[in-house]
N, C-alpha and C positions, 0 to 999 in steps of 0.2 A: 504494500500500500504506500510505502515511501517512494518508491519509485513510479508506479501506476496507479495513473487515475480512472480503469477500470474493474480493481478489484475493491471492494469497499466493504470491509466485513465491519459489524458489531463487535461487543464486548460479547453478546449471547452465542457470535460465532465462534470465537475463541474459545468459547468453553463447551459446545456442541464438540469442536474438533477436537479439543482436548480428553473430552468423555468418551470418545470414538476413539483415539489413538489409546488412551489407556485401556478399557474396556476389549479392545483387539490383542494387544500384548497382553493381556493378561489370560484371553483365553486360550493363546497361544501357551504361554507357559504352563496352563493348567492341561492341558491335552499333551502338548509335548513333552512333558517334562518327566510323567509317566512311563513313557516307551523308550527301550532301549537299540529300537529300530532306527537306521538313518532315514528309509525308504517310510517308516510313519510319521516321525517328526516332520521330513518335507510335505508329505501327503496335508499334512494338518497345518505348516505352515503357508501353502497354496489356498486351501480351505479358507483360511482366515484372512489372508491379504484378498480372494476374490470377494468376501464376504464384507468387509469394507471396502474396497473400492465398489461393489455395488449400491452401498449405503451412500459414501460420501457421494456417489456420483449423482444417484437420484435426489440426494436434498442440494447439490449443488447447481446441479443444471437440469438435472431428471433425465431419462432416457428414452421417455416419449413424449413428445411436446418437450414442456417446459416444467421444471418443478413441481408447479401446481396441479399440471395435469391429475387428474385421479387415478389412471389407468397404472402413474407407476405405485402405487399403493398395492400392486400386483406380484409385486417385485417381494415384497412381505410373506409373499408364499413359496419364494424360493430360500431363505433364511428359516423359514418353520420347518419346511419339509426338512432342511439337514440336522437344524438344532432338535427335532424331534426323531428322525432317523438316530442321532447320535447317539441321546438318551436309549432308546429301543435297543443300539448295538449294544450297548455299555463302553464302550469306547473302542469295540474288539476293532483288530485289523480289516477283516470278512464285514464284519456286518458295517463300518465306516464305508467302505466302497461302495455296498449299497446305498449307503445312505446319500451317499456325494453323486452317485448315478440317478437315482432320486431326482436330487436338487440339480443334476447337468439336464432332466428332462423335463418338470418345470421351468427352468428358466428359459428351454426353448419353447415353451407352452406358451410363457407370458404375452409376445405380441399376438401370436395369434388370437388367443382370448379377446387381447386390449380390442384387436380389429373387430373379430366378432361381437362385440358388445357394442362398443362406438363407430363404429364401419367409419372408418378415415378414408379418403381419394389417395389411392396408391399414388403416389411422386416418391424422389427422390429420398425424401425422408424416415418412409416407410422403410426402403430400402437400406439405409443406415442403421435403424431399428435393427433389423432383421440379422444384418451383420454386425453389430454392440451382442448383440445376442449371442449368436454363433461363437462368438467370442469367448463369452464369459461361460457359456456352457462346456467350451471347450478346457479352459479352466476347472470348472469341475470334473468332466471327465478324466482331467491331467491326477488330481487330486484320489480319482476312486482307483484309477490305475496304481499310483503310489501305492495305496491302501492296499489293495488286492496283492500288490510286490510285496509291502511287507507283512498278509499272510501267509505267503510263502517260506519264507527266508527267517531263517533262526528259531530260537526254541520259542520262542511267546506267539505259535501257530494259536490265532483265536484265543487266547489267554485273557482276563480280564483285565485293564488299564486301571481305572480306578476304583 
């Protein structure tokens, strides 16, 4: 903001971001810090870096329309399905892959819903959407693949985390 005069955050942002940067580190360490797997640590540190940059993105600029749009309020059912897959695994290696396959298959659900609901004029936009998407579900995919590598690999096959 010293430098640019098109970013202009509150006092309310700084502590949004600041509750989001802690809030993410920390569930990292809570997940990670359990496993003595490389391939789960990564898996759950991908998890959490796609899991905020989903959040910050859609209260920053949103990823359909704009912010306010409603439709990324949609986005909220990709973050349940995993933090509710998670609980379900108990944090195992096996059942984390599902759960982040899950959430890579909601998040590419999300525009389609958005469109069928609000039926947007396909342009260029939609098509941005559609690729932000592809993205980030590719991201959780990265993440169930990790998961799935490590329960293969080492003695804590399916073992309970926490």
């Amino acid at each position: 903001m010293q430098f640019n005069t098109g970013v202009n955050w509150s006092v309310s942002d700084f502590v949004i971001a600041g509750i989001l940067l802690l809030g993410t580190g920390l569930a990292y360490l809570l997940v990670a810090s359990k496993a003595r797997n490389g391939a789960y640590k990564l898996a759950a540190g991908v998890a959490v870096a796609a899991s905020l940059m989903l959040v910050w993105g859609n209260l920053a600029v949103g990823f359909i329309g704009n912010e306010e749009n409603p439709a990324n309020l949609l986005y909220g059912g990709v973050l349940a399905v995993g933090f509710i897959g998670a609980i379900v695994a108990q944090l195992r290696p096996l059942g984390m892959a599902r759960a982040m396959s899950a959430a890579a298959l909601t998040q590419f659900a999300v525009p389609f819903v958005a469109m069928a609901i609000w039926r947007p004029e396909l342009n260029k936009g939609v098509v941005l959407v559609l690729v932000l998407n592809t993205i980030f579900a590719g991201l959780w995919v990265a993440s169930a693949l990790l998961f799935r590598r490590a329960s293969l690999t080492g003695s804590s096959q399916n073992q309970q985390l926490a």
